[in-house]
C-alpha positions as CSV (number, residue, x, y, z in Angstrom):
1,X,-4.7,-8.6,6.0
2,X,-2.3,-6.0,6.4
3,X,0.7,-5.5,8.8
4,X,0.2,-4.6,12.0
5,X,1.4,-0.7,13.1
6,X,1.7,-0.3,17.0
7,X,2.2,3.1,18.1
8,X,3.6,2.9,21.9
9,X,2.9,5.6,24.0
10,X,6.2,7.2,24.3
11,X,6.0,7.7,20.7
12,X,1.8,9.1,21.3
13,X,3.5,11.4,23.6
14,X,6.1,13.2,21.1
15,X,3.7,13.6,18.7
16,X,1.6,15.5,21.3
17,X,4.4,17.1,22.6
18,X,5.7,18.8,19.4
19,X,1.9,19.3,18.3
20,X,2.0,21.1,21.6
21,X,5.0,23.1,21.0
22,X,3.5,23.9,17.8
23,X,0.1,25.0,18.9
24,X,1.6,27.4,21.5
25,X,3.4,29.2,18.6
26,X,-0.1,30.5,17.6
27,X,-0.3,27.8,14.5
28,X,-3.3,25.4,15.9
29,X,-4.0,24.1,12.3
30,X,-0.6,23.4,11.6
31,X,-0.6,21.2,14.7
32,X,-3.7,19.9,14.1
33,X,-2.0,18.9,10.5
34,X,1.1,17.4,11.7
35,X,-0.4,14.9,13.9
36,X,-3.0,14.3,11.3
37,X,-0.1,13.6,8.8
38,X,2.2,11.4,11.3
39,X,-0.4,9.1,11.8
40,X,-1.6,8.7,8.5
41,X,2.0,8.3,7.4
42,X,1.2,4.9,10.3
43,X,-1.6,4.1,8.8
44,X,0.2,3.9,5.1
45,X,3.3,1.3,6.7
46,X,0.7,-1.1,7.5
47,X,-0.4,-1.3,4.2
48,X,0.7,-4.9,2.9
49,X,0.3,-3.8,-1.0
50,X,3.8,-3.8,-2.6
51,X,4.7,-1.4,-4.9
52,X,8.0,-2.3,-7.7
53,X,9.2,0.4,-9.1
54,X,9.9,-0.8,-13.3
55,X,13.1,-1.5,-14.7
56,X,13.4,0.6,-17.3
57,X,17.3,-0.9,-17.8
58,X,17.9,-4.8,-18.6
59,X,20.7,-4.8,-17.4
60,X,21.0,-2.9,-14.3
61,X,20.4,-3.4,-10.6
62,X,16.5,-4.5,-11.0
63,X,17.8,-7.4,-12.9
64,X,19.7,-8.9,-10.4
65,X,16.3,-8.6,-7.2
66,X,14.0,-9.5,-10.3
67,X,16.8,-12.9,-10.7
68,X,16.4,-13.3,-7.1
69,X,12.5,-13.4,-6.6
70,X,12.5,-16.0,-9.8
71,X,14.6,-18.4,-8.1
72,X,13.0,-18.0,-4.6
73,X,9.9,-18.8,-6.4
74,X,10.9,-22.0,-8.2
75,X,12.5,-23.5,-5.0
C-alpha cells in the first residue's frame, strides 16, 4: 500500500512537450531520458516507505520532531 501518484494530462502533455523540444534539437536519447527520469521521479513519491534522516546532535532540531512523534504516540 503505497500512495497514490495521479499524473493529469496537462502535466502528460509538458512532459511530451519539452521531450519534444528536446528531440528536435537532435538529442533523442536525452529526451527519451528525461521523460524516463520524470516519471520515475512519480513513481518514487508514491512510495509510502519513510526515510529519517539520524540525529547525530541531542540537542538540536531532531530532538524536538523525535519529542513530537513520542507524545502523538502515547495519546
Amino acid at each position: 500500500m503505497g500512495r497514490e501518484v495521479t499524473v493529469k494530462e496537462t502535466v502528460a502533455d509538458s512532459i511530451a512537450e519539452i521531450a519534444w523540444y528536446i528531440e528536435s534539437k537532435g538529442l533523442v536519447a536525452t529526451a527519451e531520458k528525461f521523460a524516463d527520469e520524470v516519471y520515475d521521479f512519480f513513481i518514487k513519491l508514491s512510495d509510502s516507505r519513510r526515510v529519517h534522516a539520524i540525529c547525530r546532535d541531542p540537542g538540536g532540531p531532531c530532538s524536538v520532531i523525535n519529542a513530537f512523534h513520542t507524545k502523538r504516540n502515547i495519546q
